[in-house]
N, C-alpha and C positions, 0 to 999 in steps of 0.2 A: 555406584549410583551417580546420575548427573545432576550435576551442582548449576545454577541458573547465578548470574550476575542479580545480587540485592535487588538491584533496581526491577529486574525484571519481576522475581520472584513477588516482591512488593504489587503489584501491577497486575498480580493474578494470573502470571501467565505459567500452564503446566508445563511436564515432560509427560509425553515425546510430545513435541510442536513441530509443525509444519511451516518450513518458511519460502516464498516464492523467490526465485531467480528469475530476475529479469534481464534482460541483453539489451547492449548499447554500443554503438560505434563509436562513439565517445564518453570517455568514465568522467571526465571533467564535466561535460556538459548536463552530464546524469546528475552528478552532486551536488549542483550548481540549482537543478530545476529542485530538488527534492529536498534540499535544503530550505527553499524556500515556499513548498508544502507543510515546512516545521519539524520535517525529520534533523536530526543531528547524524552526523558522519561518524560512525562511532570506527570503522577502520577502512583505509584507502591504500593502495597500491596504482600500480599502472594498468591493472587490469581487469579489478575487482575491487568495487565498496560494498564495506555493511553500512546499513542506514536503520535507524530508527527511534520510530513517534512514540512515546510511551509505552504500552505491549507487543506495537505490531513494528516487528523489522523484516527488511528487504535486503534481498543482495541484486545485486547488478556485478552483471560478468560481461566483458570486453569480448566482440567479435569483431570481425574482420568486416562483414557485411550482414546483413540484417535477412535471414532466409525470408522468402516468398513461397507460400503466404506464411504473413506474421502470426500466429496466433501464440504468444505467451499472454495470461491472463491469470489474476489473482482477485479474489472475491475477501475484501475484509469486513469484519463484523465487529459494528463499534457499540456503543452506548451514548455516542453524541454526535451523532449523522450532520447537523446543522452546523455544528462547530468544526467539525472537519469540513464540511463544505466551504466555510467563509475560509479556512488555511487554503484548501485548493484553487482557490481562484486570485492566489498572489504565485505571480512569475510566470512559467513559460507553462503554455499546453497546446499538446497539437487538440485537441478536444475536449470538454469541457458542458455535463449535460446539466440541465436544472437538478435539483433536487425533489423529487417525488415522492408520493406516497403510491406502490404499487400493488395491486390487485391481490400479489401474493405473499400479501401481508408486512413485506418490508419497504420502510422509508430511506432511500436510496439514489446517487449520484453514479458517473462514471464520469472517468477521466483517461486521456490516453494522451502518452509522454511524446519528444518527438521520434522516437527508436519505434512507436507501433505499440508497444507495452498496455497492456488494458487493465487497471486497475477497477473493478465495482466496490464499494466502497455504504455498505448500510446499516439499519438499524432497525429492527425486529420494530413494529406496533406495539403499543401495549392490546388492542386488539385480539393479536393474535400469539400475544407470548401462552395463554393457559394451553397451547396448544405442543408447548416445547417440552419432548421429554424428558 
């Protein structure tokens, strides 16, 4: 059986979890932006970090060049959409959208790093939670 670090376990996060790799031509520069979205660098190499904010961690893996077209992207689902938004808008973004309320029921941002990386980033309605199985 797989054992989760306390911290996570605490945090509510199950097994099996899903966690996104993202790519970067620079790992420095990766740690650097994401650190200061308030992730913590929990392990670094030269070519590979783990990163992460309370339940939700990321990895970032070192390439050589950034294939065309970019499309790595990771959808995360929080319970405080506003407060992650006020983290994401300290330090570097290549992009950076308001925060919304969207039609299909979630209150929701996007953000996109300088490597093309597409993070969405929301929060269920109360609206439209009676709807979640």
């Amino acid at each position: 059986m797989m054992m989760l670090p306390d911290e996570l376990a605490r945090n509510g996060v199950a097994v099996p979890l899903a966690i996104p790799v993202l790519v970067s031509t620079d790992v420095e520069r990766a740690a650097q932006t994401y650190d200061s979205k308030g992730f913590d660098i929990v392990h670094a190499t030269h070519n590979y970090l783990i990163l992460r904010r309370r339940s939700v961690e990321l990895h970032v893996s070192a390439v050589a060049q950034i294939p065309e077209p970019q499309c790595v992207s990771a959808y995360i689902r929080v319970g405080d959409v506003d407060e992650w938004y006020s983290a994401f808008k300290n330090g570097r973004s290549k992009r950076l959208s308001e925060v919304l309320d969207k039609p299909w029921g979630m209150r929701e941002f996007h953000f996109i790093d300088d490597d093309g990386n597409l993070l969405n980033i929301g929060q269920m309605l109360p609206t439209h939670m009676a709807f979640e199985g």
